[in-house]
DOMI-133427 format. One record per residue: residue in three letters; x, z, y of N, C-alpha, C, O, CB in turn. Coordinates in steps of 0.05 Angstrom, whole numbers, padded with zeros to 5 digits, always signed. Atoms other than C-alpha are relative to their C-alpha. Glycine has a CB too. Layout:
# residues N
ALAXZYXZYXZYXZYXZY...
This chain:
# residues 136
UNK-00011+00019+00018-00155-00381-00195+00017+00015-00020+00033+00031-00013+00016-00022+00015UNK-00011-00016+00021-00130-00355-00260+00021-00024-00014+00015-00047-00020-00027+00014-00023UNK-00015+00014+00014-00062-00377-00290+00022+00024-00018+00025+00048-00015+00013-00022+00021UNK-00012-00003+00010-00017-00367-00336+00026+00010+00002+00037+00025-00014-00005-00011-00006UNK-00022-00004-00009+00045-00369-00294+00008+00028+00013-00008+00047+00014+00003-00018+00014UNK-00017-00026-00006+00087-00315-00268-00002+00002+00026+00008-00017+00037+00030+00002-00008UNK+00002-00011-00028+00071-00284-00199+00018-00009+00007+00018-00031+00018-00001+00026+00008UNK-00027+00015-00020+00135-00293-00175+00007-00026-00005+00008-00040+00015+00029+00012-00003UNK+00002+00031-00005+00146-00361-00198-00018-00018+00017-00010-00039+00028-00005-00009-00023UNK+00013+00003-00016+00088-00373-00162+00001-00001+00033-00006-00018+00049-00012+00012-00009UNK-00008-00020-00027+00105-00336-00100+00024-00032+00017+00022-00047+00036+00026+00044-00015UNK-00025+00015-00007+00174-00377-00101-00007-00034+00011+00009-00044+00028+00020+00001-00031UNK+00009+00018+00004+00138-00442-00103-00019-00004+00027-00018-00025+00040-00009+00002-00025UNK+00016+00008-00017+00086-00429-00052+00017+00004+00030+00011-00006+00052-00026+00015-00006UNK-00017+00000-00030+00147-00404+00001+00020-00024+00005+00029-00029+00027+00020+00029+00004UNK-00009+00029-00006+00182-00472-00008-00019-00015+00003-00010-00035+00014+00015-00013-00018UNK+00021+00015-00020+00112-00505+00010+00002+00012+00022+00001-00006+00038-00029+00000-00006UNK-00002-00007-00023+00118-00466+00068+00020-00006+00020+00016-00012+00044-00002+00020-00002UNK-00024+00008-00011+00186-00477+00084+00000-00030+00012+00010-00038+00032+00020+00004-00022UNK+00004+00034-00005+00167-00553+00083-00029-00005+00022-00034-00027+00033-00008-00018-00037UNK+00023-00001-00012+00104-00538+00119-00016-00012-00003-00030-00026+00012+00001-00002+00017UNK+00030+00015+00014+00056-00560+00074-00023+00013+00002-00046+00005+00005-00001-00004-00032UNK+00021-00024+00003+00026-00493+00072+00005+00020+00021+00028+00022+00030+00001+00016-00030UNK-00015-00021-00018+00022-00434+00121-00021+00025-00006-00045+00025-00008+00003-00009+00036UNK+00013-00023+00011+00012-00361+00101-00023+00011+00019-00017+00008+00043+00021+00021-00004UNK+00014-00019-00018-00045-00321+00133-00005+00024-00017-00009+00024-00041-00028-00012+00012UNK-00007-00026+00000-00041-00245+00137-00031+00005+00002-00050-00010+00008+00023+00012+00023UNK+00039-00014+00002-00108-00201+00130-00001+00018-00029+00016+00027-00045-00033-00035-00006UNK+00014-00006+00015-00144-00176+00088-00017-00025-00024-00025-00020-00047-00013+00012+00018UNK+00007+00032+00008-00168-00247+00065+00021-00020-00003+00020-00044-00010-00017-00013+00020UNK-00025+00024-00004-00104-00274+00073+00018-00013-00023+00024+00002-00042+00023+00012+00019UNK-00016+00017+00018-00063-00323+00032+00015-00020+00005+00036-00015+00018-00012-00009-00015UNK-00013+00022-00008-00040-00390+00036-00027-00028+00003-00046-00032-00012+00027-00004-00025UNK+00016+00017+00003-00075-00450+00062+00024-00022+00016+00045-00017+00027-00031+00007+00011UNK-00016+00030+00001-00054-00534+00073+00005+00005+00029-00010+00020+00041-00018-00033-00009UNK-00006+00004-00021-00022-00546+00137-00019-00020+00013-00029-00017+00036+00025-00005+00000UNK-00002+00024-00006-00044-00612+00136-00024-00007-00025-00024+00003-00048+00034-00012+00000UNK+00027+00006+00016-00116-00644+00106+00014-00014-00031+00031-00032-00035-00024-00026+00022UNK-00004+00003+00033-00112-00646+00026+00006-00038+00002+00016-00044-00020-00039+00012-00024UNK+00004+00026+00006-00111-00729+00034+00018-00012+00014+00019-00037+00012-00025-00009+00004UNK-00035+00004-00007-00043-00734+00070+00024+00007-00012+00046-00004-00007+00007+00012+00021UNK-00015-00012+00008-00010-00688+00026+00006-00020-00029-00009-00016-00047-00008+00028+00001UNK+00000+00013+00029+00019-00741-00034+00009+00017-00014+00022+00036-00004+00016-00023-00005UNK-00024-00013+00023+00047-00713-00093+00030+00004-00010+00044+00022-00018-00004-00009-00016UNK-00022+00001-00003+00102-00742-00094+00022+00017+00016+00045+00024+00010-00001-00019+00005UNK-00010-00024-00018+00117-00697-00036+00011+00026-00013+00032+00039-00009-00024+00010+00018UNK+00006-00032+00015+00107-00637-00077+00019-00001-00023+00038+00016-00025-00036+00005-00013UNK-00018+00005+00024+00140-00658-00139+00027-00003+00004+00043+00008-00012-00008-00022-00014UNK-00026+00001-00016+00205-00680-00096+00005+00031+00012+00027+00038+00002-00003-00023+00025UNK+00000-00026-00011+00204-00611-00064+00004+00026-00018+00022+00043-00015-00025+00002+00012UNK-00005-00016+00018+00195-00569-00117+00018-00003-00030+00029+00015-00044-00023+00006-00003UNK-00007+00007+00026+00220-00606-00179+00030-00027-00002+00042-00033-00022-00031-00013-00014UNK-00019+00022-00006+00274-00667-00143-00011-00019-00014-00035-00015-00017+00029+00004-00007UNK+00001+00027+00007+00269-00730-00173-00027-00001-00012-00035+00020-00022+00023-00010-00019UNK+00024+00003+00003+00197-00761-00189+00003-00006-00041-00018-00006-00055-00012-00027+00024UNK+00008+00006+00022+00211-00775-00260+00025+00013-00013+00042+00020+00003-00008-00030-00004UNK-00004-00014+00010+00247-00744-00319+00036-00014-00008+00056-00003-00017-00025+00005-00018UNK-00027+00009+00004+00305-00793-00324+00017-00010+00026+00031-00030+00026-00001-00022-00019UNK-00022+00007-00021+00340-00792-00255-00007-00011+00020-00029-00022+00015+00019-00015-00008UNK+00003+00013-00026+00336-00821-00188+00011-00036-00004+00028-00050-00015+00021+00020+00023UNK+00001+00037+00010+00326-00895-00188+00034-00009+00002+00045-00022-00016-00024-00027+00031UNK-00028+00003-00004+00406-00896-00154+00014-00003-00023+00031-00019-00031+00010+00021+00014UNK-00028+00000+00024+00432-00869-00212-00010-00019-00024+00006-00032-00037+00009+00037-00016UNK+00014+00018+00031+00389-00906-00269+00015-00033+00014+00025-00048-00002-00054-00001-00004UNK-00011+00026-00004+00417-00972-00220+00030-00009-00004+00043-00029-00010-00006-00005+00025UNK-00027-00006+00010+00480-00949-00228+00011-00004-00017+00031-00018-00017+00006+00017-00001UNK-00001-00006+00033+00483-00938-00297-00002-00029-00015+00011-00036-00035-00031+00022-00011UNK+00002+00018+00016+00459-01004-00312+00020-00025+00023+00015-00048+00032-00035-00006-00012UNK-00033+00015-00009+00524-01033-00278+00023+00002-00013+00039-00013-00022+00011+00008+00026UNK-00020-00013+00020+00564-00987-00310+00004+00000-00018+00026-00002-00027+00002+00016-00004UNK-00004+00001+00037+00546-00984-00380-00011-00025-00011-00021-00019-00033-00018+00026-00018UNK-00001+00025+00014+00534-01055-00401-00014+00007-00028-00033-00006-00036+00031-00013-00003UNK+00016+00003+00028+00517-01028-00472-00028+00014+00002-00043+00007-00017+00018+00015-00026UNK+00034-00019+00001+00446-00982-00457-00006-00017+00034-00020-00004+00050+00003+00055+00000UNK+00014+00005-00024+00435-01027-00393-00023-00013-00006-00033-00019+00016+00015-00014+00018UNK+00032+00000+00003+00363-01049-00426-00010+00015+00004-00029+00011+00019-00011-00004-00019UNK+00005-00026+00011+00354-00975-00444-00013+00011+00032-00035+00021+00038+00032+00019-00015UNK-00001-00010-00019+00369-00961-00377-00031-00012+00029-00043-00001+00048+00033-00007+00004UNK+00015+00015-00022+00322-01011-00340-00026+00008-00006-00042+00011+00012+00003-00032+00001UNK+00026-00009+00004+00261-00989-00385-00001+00027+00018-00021+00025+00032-00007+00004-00032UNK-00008-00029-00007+00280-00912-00356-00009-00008+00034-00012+00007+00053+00038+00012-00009UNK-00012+00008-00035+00282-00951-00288-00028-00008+00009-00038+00001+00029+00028-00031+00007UNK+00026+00006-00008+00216-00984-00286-00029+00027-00008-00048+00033+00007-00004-00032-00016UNK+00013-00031+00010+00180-00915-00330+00006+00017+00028-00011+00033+00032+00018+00016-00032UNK-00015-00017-00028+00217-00882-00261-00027-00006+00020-00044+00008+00030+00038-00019+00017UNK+00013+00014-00036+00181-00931-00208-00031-00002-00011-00046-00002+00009+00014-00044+00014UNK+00016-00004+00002+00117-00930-00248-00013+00028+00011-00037+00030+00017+00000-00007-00019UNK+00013-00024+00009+00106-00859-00244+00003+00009+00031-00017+00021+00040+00015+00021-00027UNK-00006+00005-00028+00138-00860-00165-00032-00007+00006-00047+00012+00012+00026-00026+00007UNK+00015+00023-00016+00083-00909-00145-00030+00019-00001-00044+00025+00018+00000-00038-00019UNK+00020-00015+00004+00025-00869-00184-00001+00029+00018-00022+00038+00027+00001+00004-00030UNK-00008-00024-00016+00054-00806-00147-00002+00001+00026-00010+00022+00037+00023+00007-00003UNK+00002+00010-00027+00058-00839-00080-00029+00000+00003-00040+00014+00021+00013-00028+00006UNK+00035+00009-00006-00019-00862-00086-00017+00026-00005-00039+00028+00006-00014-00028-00026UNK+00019-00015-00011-00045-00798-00100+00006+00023+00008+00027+00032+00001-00017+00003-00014UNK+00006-00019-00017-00062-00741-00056-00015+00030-00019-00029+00033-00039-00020-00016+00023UNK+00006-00035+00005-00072-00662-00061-00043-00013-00007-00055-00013-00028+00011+00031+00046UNK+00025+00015-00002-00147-00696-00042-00013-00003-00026-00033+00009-00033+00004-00026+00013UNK+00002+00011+00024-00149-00728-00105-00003+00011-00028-00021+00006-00045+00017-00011+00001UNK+00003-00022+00024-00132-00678-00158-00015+00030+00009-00013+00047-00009+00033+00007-00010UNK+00010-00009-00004-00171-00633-00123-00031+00006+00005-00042+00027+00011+00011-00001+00006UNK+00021-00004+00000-00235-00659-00124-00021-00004+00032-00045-00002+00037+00003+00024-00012UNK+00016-00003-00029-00245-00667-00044-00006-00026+00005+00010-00044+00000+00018+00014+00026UNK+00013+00013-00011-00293-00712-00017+00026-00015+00022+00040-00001+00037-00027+00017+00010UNK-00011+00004-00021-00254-00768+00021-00018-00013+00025-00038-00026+00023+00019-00014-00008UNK+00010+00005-00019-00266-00777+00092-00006-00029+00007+00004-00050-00001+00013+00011+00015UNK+00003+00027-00009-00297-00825+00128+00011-00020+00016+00013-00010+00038-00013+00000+00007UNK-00008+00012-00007-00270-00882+00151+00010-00005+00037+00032-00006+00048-00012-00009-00014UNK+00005-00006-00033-00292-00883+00230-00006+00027+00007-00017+00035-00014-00022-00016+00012UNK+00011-00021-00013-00310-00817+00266+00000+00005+00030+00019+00003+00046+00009+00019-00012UNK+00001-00006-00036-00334-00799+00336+00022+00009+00005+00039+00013-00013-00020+00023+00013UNK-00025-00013-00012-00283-00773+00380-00010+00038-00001+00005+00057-00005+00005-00016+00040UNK+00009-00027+00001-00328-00709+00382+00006+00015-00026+00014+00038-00026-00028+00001+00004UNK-00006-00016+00033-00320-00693+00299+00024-00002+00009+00030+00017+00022-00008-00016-00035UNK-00029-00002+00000-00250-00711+00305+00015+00035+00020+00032+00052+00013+00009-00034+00017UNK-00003-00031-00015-00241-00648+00357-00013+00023-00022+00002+00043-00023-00020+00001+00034UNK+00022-00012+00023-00285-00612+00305+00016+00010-00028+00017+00033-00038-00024-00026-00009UNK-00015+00003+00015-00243-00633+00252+00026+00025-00002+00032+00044-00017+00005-00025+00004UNK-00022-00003-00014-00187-00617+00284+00015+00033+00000+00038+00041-00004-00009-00010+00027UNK+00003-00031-00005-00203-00538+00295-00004+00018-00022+00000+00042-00022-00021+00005+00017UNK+00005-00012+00026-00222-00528+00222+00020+00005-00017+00036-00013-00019-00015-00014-00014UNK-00027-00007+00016-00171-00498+00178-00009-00001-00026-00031+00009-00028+00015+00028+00005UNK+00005+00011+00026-00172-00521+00099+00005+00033-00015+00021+00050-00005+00025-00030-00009UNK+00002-00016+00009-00186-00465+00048+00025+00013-00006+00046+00000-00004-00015-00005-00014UNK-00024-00020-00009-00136-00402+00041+00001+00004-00038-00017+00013-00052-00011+00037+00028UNK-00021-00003+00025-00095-00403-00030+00013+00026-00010+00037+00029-00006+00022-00015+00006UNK-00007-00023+00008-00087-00337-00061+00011+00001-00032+00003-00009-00053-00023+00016+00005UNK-00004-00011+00030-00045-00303-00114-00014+00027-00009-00012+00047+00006+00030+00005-00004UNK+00018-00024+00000-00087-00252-00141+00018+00017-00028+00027+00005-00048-00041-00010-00006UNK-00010-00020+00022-00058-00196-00188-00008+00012-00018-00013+00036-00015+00008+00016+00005UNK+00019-00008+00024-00091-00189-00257+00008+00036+00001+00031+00045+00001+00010-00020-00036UNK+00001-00039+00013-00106-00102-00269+00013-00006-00023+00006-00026-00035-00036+00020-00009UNK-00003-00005+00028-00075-00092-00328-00017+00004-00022-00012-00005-00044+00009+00017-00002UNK+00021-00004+00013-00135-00071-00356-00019-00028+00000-00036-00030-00017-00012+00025+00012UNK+00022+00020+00000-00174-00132-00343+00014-00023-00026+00004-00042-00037-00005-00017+00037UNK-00021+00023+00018-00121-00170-00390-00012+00002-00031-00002-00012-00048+00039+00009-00001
């Protein structure tokens, strides 16, 4: 996967998924990072709270409720900021790693046998790879 961002920003990012145990490193030769936990459990919201705090750009719903107690004169201002908040919450809650990823969701019922199956399979391994200099 080729990006733009900075190795170590990267780095920093994927050891606070770890820390949270979203992700867990594997060592090797092959080794990187892969999901703890199947792409279609993992919301976003998760992720975005974790790495970034609050789901939206103007504050934690607390304080936007706050605010429009407090300041009487921007308490419209405040409530648009409040519902723009819980919209983007709700959208964030509903989707999954799954989702922006492209993975097939599972099926509904499954034997008890897939489920053991399931179970034993570990979700693909997440690497930072280090552009040559020369390849740039």
């Amino acid at each position: 996967m080729d990006s733009d961002l900075p190795e170590k920003f990267l780095e920093l990012i994927l050891l606070e998924l770890k820390n949270a145990r979203i992700v867990e490193s594997v060592r090797g030769a092959k080794g990187g990072y892969r999901l703890r936990r199947a792409p279609e459990e993992i919301k976003l919201s998760e992720i975005i709270r974790l790495v970034d705090g609050p789901l939206a750009p103007f504050g934690d719903a607390d304080q936007l409720r706050n605010l429009m107690v407090t300041d009487s004169d921007h308490r419209a201002l405040y409530g648009v900021f409040l519902e723009v908040r819980d919209a983007a919450a709700r959208i964030l809650e509903r989707t999954t790693v799954a989702d922006i990823a492209g993975v097939p969701s599972k099926p509904h019922k499954r034997s008890s046998a897939n489920k053991k199956l399931k179970a034993k399979k570990k979700g693909p391994l997440l690497s930072i790879v280090q552009k040559d200099a020369k390849s740039k």
